[in-house]
C-alpha positions as CSV (number, residue, x, y, z in Angstrom):
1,X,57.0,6.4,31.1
2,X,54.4,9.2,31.9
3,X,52.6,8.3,28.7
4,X,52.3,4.7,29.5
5,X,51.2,5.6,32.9
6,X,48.3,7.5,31.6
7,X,47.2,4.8,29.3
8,X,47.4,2.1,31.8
9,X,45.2,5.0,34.0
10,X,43.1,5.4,31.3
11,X,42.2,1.6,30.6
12,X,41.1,1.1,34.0
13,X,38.6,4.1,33.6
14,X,37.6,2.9,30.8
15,X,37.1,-0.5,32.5
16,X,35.2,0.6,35.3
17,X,32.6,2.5,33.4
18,X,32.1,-1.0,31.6
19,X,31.5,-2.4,34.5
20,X,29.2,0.1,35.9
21,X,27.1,0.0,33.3
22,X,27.0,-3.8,33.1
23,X,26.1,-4.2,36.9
24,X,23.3,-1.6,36.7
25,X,21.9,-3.6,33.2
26,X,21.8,-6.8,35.5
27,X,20.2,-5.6,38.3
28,X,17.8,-3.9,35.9
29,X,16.9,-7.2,34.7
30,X,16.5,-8.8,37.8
31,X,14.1,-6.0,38.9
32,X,11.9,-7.1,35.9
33,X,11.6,-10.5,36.7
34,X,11.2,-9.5,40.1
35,X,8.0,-7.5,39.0
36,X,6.8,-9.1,36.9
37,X,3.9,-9.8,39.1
38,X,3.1,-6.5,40.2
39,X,3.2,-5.7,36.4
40,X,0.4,-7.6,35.7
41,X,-1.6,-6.4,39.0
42,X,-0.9,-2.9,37.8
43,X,-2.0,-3.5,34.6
44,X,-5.4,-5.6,35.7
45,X,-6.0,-2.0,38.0
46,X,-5.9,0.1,35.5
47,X,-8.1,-1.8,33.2
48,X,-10.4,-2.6,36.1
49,X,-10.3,1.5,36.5
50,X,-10.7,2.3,32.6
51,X,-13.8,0.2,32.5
52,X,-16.9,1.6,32.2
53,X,-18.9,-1.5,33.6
54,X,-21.2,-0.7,36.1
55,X,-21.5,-1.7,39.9
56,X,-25.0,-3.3,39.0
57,X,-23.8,-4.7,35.5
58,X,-20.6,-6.8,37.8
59,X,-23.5,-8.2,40.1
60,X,-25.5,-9.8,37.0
61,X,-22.4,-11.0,35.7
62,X,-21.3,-12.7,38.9
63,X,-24.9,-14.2,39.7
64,X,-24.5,-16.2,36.2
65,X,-20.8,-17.1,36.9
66,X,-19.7,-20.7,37.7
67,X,-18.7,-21.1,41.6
68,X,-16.3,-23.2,43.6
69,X,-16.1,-23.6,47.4
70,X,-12.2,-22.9,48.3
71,X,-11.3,-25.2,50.9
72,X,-8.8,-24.9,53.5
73,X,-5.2,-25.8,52.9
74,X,-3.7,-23.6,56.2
75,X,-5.4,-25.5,59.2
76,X,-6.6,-22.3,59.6
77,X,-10.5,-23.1,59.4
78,X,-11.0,-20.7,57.0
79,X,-13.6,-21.2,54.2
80,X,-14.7,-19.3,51.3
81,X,-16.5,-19.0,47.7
82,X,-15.0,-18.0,44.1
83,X,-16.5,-17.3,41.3
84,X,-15.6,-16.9,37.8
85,X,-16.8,-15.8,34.5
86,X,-15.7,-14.3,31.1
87,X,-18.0,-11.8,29.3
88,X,-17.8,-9.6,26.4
89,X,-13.7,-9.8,26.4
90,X,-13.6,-9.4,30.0
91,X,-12.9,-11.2,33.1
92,X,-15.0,-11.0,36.4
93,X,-13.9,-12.5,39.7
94,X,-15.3,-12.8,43.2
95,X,-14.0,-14.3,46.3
96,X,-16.0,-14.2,49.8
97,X,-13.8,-15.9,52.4
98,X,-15.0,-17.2,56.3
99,X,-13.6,-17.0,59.5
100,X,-10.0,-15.7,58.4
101,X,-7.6,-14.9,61.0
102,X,-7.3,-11.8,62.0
103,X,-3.4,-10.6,60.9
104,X,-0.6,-9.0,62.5
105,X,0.2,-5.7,61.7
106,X,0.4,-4.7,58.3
107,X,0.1,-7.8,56.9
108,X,-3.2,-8.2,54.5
109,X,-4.7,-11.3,52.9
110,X,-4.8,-11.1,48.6
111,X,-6.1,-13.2,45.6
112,X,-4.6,-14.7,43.0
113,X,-5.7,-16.2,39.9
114,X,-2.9,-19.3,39.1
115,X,-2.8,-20.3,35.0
116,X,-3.5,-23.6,34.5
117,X,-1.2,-25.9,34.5
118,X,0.4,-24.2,37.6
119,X,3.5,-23.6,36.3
120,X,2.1,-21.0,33.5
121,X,2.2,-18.1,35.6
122,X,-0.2,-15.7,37.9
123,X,-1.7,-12.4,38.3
124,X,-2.5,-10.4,41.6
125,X,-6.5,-10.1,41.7
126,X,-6.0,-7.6,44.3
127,X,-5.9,-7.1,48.2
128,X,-8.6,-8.3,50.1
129,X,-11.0,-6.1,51.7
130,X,-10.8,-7.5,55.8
131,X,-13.6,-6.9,58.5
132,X,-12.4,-8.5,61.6
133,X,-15.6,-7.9,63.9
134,X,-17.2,-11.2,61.1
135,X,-13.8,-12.0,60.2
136,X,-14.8,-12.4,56.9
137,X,-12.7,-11.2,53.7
138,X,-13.8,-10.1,50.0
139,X,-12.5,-9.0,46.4
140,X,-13.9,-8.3,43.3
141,X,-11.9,-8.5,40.5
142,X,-12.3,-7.3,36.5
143,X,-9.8,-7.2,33.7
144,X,-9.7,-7.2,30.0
145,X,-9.3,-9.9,28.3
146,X,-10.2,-14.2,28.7
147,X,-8.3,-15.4,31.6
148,X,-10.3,-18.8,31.3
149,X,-6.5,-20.4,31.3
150,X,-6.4,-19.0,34.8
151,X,-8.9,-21.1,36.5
152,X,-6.3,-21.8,39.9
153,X,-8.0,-19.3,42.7
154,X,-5.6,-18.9,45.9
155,X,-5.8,-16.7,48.9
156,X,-3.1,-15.9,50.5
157,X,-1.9,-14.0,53.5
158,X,0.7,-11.9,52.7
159,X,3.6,-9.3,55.0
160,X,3.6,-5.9,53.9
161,X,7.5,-6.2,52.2
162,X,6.8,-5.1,48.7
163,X,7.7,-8.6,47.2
164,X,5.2,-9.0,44.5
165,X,5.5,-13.5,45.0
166,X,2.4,-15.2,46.5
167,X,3.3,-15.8,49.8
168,X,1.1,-18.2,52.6
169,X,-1.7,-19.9,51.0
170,X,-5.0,-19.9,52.8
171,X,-7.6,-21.6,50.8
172,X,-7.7,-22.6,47.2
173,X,-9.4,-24.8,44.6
174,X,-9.4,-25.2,41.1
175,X,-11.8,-24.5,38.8
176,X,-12.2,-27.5,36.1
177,X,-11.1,-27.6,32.9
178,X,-14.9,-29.4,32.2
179,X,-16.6,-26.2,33.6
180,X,-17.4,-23.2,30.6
181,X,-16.9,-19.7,32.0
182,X,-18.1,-17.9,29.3
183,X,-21.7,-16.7,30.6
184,X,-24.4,-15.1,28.5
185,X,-26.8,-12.4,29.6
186,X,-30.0,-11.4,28.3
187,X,-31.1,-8.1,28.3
188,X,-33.1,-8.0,32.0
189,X,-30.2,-9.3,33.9
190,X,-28.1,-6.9,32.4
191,X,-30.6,-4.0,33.7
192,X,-31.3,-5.4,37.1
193,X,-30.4,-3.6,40.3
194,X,-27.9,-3.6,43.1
195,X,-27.0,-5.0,46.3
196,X,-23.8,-3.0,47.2
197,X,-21.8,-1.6,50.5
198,X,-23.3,1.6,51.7
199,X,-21.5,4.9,50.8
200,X,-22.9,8.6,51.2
201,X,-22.2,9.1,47.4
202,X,-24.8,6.2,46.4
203,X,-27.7,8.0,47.9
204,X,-27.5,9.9,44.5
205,X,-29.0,6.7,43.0
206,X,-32.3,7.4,44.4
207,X,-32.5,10.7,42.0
208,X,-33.2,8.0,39.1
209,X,-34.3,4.9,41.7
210,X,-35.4,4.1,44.5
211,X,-32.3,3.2,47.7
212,X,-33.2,1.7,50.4
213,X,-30.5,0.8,53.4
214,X,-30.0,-2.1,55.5
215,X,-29.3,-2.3,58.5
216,X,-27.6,-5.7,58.7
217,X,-25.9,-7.2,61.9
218,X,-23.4,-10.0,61.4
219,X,-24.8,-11.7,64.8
220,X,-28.5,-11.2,63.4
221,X,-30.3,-14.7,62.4
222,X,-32.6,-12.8,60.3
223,X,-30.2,-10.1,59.0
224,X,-28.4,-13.2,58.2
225,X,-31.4,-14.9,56.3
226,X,-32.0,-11.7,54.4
227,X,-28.3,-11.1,52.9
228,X,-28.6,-14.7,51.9
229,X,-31.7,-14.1,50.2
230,X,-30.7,-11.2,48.0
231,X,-27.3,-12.4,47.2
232,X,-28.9,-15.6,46.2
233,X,-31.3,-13.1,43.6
234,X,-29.4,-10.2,43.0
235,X,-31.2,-10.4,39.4
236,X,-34.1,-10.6,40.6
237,X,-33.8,-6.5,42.0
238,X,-35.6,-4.2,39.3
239,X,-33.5,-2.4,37.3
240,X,-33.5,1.6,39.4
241,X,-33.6,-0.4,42.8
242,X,-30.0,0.1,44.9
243,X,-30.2,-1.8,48.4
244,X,-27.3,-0.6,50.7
245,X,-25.7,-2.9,53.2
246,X,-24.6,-1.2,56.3
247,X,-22.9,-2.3,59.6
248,X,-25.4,-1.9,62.2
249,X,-23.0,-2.2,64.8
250,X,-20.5,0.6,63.5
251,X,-23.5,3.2,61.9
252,X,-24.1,5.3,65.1
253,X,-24.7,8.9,63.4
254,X,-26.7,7.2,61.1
255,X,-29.2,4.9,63.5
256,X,-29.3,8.6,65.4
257,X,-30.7,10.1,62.3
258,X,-33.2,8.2,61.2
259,X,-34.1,6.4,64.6
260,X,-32.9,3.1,63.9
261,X,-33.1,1.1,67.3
262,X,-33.2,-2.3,66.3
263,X,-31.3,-4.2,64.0
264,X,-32.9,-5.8,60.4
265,X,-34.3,-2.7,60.2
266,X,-34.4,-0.8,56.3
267,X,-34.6,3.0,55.2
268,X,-36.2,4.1,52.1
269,X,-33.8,7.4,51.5
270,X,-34.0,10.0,48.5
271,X,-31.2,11.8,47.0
272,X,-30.5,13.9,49.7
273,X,-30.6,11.1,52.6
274,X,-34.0,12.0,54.2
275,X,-35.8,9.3,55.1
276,X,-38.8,8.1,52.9
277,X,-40.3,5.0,54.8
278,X,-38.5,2.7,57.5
279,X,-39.4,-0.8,58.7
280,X,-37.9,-3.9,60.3
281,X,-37.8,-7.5,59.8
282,X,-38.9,-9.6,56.2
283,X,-36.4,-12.4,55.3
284,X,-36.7,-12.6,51.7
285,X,-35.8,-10.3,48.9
286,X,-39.8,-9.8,47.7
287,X,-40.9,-9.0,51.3
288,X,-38.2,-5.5,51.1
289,X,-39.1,-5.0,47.4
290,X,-42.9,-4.6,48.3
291,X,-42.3,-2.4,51.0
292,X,-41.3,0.2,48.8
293,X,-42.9,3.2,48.0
């Protein structure tokens, strides 16, 4: 009797184990379809990390690269830009998006890039950098490989719960299939210069180059006419110039130090940050190129 007890005792062990180990295989599985996506964002970060492209190489890329306005789908009023190009067995993206709603909380607004037909899949092109003063949101994307298939861009606004899934959409377009997004450079636009966010570490550029900053205002007409200018000829910016957009609004230390009282105004720096030359005003990109010394 005590030796069928204790193999009816041990059966059930033996059972539950099986079970165990069957439950934790399941939910193991689930939690890879589950992240699938965050998979593939992971991956596209660390290529974006691993590649040696630089800041000024992206910018040539992107001023060759097909564009599509993103219209609103939200009722939102937002508005925005994408473009789209693949180069050398890579993938470059940018969105610029207008007059987002600010957020609640946490929550943050993120690209996607959707395969076409819809139903192929996505990939995360990152979180959206925000500024709600101009309410204006932008990424910049790179990976390895030809996405062309992935020609679906969507915004979306997303809650900070760790679900990898696209959640509200925002704006979105596709590009069409009619549209080639392999671009080709030639050896100038690949050498031209940069228009890029100011950070203390980029005033090392000017030990090669020449750096000038800008002091741009979002509420400035001419600010406004200038930024459009230069974006609208980033390749026209000689290879060893770096032009650094700053808030002129936010930048108080720095309008101390070099004196800036008026906004549209620009600072020659070197290397170290001292100030070279300043002016104010021009609205075209040739006007700041021939002011510098």
């Amino acid at each position: 009797m005590k030796k069928n007890i204790a193999i009816v005792i041990g059966i059930i062990v033996i059972a539950g184990i099986g079970y165990f180990v069957f439950s934790k295989e399941k939910t193991g599985e689930k939690k890879d379809v589950k992240d699938t996506g965050v998979e593939a964002q992971n991956e596209a970060t660390k290529s974006n990390n691993e590649t040696a492209m630089t800041e000024k190489d992206f910018e040539a890329i992107i001023a060759k690269a097909p564009r599509i306005n993103l219209p609103d789908v939200s009722k939102s009023g937002a508005t925005g830009t994408a473009w789209l190009a693949v180069y050398n067995g890579k993938t470059y993206h940018r969105v610029i998006a207008k007059n987002m709603p600010a957020l609640p909380g946490t929550d943050f607004y993120e690209g996607w890039l959707v395969k076409n037909p819809v139903p192929g899949g996505f990939i995360s092109s990152g979180k959206m950098k925000y500024d709600p003063s101009t309410k204006e949101a932008r990424l910049d994307f790179v990976t390895d490989g030809d996405m062309s298939e992935y020609r679906f861009v969507v915004i979306t606004s997303e809650p900070n719960d760790g679900n990898p899934a696209p959640d509200k959409h925002i704006i979105e377009e596709r590009f069409p299939a009619s549209v080639n997004l392999q671009v080709v450079l030639d050896e100038t636009m690949v050498k031209a210069g940069s228009y890029i966010a100011y950070s203390e570490d980029k005033l090392a550029m000017a030990e090669t180059g020449d750096v000038v900053i800008f002091f741009h205002a979002s509420w400035c007409p001419s600010c406004k006419a200038l930024n459009s200018d230069i974006e609208k000829n980033l390749s026209a910016i000689p290879d060893g110039v770096t032009i650094l957009k700053t808030d002129y609004d936010k930048e108080t230390e720095m309008k101390k130090k070099y004196g800036v009282t008026y906004q549209h105004t620009l600072v020659q720096v070197d290397k170290d940050g001292n100030l070279i030359k300043k002016w104010s005003g021009g609205s075209k990109l040739v006007n700041l190129l021939s002011q510098i010394q």
